[in-house]
N, C-alpha and C positions, 0 to 999 in steps of 0.2 A: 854528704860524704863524697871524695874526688872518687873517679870509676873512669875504666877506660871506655871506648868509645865501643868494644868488642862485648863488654859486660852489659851496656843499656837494654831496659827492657821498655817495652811500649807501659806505658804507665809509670814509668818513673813520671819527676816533678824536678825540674832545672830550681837550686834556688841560687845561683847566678848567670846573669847574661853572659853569652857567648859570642866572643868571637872573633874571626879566621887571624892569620899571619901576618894581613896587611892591614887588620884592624877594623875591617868591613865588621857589624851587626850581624849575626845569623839569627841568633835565638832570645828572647825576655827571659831574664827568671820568672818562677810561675810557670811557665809552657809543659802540660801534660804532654810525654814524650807520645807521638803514635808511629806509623812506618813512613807516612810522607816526613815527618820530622828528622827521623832517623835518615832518613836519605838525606838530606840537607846538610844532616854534618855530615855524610861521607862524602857530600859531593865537595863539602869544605876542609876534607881534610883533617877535622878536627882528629885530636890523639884522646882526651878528657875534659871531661864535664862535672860539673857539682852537681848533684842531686839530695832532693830529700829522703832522708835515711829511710829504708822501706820497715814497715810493720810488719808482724808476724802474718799476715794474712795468709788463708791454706791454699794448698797450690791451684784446686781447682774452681777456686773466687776469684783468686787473681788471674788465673787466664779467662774467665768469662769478664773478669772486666778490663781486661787489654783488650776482648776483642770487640766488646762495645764502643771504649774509648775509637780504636781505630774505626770501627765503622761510622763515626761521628762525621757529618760533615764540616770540611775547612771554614765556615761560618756558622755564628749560632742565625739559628730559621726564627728567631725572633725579632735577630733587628732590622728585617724587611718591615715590617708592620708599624714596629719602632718607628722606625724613619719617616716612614708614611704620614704618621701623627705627625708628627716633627717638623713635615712642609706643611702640613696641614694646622700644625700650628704657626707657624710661621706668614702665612697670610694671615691669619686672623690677629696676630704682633702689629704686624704692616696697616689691618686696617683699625686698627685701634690707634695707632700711634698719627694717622694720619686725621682720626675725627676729633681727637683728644687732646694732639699734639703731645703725645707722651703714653708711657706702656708702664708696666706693674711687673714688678722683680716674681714676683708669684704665679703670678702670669706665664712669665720665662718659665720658669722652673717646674710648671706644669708640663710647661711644650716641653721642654726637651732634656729636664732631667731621668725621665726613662731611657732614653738613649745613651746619657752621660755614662748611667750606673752598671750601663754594656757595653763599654768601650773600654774595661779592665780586661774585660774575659778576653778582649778578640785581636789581636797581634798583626794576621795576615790585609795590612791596611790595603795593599792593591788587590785583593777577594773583594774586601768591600767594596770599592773602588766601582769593582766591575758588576758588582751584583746591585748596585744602588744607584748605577749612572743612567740618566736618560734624559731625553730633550725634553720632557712636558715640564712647566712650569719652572724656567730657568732662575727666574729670581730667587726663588724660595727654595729650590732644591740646592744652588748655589750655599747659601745660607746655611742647613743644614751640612755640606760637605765641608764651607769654612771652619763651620765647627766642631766640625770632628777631626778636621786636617789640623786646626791650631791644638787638638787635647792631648795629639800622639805626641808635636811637636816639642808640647811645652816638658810632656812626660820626658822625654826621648833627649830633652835638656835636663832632667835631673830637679826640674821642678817638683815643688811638694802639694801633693793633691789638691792642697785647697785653691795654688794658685793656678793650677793645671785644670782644674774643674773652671775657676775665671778667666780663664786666656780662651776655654771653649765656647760659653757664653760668650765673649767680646767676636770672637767670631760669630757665632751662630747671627750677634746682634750685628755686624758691622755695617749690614747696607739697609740698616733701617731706615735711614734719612731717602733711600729711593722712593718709600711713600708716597713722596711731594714729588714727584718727579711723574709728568704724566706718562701712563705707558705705549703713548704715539710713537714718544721717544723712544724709550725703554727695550720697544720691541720693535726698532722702524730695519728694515732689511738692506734701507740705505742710508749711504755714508751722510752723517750729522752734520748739521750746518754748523759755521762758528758758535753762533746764536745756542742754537740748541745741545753742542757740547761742553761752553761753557755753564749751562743750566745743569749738566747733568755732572759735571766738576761740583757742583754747591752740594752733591747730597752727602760726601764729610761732615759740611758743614751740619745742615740740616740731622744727621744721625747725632752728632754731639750734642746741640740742642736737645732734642729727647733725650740720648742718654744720659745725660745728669743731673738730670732729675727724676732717674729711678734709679741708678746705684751709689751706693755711698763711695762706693770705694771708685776714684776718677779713672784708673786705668784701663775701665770698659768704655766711658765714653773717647778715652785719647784715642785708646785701637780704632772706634769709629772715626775719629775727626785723622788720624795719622795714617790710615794702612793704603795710601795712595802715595804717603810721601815715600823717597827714594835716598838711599845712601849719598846719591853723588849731587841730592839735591834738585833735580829734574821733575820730583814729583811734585805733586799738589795736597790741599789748598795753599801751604803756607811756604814752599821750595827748602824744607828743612832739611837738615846734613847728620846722616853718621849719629853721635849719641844724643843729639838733637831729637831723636824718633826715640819715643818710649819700647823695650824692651818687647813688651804685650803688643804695639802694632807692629811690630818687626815680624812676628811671628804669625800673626793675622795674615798681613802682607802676603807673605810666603805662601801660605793657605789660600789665599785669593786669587794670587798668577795661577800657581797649579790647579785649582777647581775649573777657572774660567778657561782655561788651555784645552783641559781635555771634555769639554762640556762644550756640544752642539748649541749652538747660538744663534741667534734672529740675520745673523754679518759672518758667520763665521763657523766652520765643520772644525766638531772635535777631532784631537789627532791624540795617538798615542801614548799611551802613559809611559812608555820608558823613554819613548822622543820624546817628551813633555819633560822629562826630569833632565836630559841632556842639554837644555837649553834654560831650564833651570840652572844650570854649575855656570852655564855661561852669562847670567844675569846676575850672580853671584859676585862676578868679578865689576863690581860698579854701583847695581841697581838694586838688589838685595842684599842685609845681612852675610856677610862670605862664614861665618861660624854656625849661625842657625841655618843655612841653607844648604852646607856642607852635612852637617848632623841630621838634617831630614833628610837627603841624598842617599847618606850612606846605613842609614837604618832603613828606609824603603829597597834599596838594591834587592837583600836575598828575598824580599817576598815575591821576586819575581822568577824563581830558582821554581821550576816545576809547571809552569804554567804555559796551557796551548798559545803558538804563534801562525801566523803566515806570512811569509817571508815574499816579497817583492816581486818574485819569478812564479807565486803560486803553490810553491809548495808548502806542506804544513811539517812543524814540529813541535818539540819544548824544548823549553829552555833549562840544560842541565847546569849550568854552571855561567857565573858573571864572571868577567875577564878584570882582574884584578890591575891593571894596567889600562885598558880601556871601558872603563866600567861599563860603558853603554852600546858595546859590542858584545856580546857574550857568547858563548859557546851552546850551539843547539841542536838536537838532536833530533832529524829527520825517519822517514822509513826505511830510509837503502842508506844513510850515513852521516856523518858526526860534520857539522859547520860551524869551524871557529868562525866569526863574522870579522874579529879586528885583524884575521889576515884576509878574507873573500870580501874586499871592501866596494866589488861587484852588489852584492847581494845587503838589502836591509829589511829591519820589520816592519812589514805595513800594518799589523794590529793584531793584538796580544789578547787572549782571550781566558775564558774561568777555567 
């Protein structure tokens, strides 16, 4: 049922996505309404929202259970542990696939369909983000974040679960071919020789080998052997162009710059997730997907609507509101006062926190 924005109560249930005036993402249908939500669309302006029709329920059930819902925290506390398994299975993929020279679809689906079947529940993807980033074991943790980055994506394109659950496997699997790839390399602090950059150019290769000959269906081994190549043709192994790159590693692709961007590396300090997304639009124009990269863009924006920053000069705030004109300036709120950033082009964010 339509409701103004004055009428919502925490425990309503969106059953369509919302959102703002210029077409920015705010809210999933599904989103149990709570008070950080509700702030979200006032900071957006919203006028009305569809909701699911409420039930009779008596008045004082339904406020003890808004006030549970709200005391909920912004992630479920399961899919830490989740995840955990998930690199944890993830090395043991890597070393199967390296004694065996190939891995087992059940295999897969042990590691990381527990996480799969919690990645409906959980909306706020830069929460995860931050609650699940860390330097130990970048290969695998990598892995794990491709594949949850590619499951929003594929969603967030309007894909239909079945295909949206295989675009996450194709990530999760993409750098299984690094196996073979010794981790001298893998993990060396200095810049690679020709020699050993090209060896480490082959593990497309080597990933499609394994992968097809564990899924039927090829467009998990292509994302393997594809998610290096590049729109304008720059990438590797094969220099392919534009509709030349299967659909599935386009979106892998995408998943991989942004994991490896803001993930501490053996050559390289994580930076930023909303700096990370702003040089994302800018690889858009050439080197990635400009439509899937544009739709993961502007679905990631409001999850960044609420969350602590520190701003360049030291001071701390949040961030109230994305600037609809300069997405990746936005508008934040300090202790002693309110900083549009796309006019104080002085000041930027050094790192954004839970």
């Amino acid at each position: 049922m339509r409701i103004h924005i004055t009428d919502a109560l925490s425990g309503d249930c969106l059953s369509a996505d919302i959102f703002n005036s210029f077409g920015l993402h705010v809210l999933s249908k599904g989103t149990i309404l709570n008070e950080r939500e509700l702030s979200r669309l006032y900071q957006h302006q919203i006028d009305y929202l569809e909701i699911v029709p409420r039930t009779g329920i008596h008045e004082d059930e339904n406020e003890n259970e808004n006030e549970e819902i709200a005391s909920r925290p912004s992630y479920n506390p399961l899919l830490r542990p989740l995840y955990q398994d998930a690199v944890a299975g993830a090395v043991q993929l890597f070393e199967l696939a390296l004694a065996e020279g190939k891995i087992y679809e059940e295999d897969v689906k042990e590691s990381f369909q527990p996480l799969i079947d919690n990645f409906n529940t959980e909306r706020d993807v830069v929460s995860l983000l931050l609650m699940l980033n860390s330097q130990d074991d970048y290969t695998y943790q990598h892995s794990v974040q491709v594949g949850m980055l590619s499951y929003y994506i594929a969603r967030w394109l309007g894909w239909d679960e079945e295909d949206t659950i295989l675009a996450s496997k194709a990530g999760f699997l993409h750098d299984i071919g690094k196996c073979k790839i010794s981790e001298a390399i893998l993990n060396s602090p200095n810049k690679l020789s020709d020699e050993e950059f090209n060896e480490v150019k082959n593990h497309p290769i080597y990933g499609y080998e394994i992968l097809k000959t564990t899924f039927n269906d090829s467009r998990v081994s292509l994302a393997a052997l594809q998610h290096h190549e590049r729109m304008d043709g720059t990438g590797y192994p094969n220099g392919l162009k534009g509709d030349e790159i299967s659909p599935m590693a386009k979106i892998v692709a995408i998943a991989d710059v942004y994991s490896a961007m803001i993930s501490t590396r053996a050559y390289s300090q994580k930076r930023d997730l909303l700096v990370v997304l702003k040089e994302m639009y800018e690889l858009s124009f050439g080197s990635l997907d400009p439509q899937f990269t544009h739709v993961f863009i502007l679905h990631m924006l409001p999850n960044f609507i609420g969350k602590k920053l520190e701003l360049t000069n030291g001071d701390m705030g949040t961030i109230v509101m994305t600037n609809p004109v300069d997405f990746f300036r936005p508008l934040v709120q300090t202790d002693t006062q309110f900083i549009d950033l796309s006019v104080n082009r002085q000041l930027d964010i050094k790192q954004i926190f839970m």
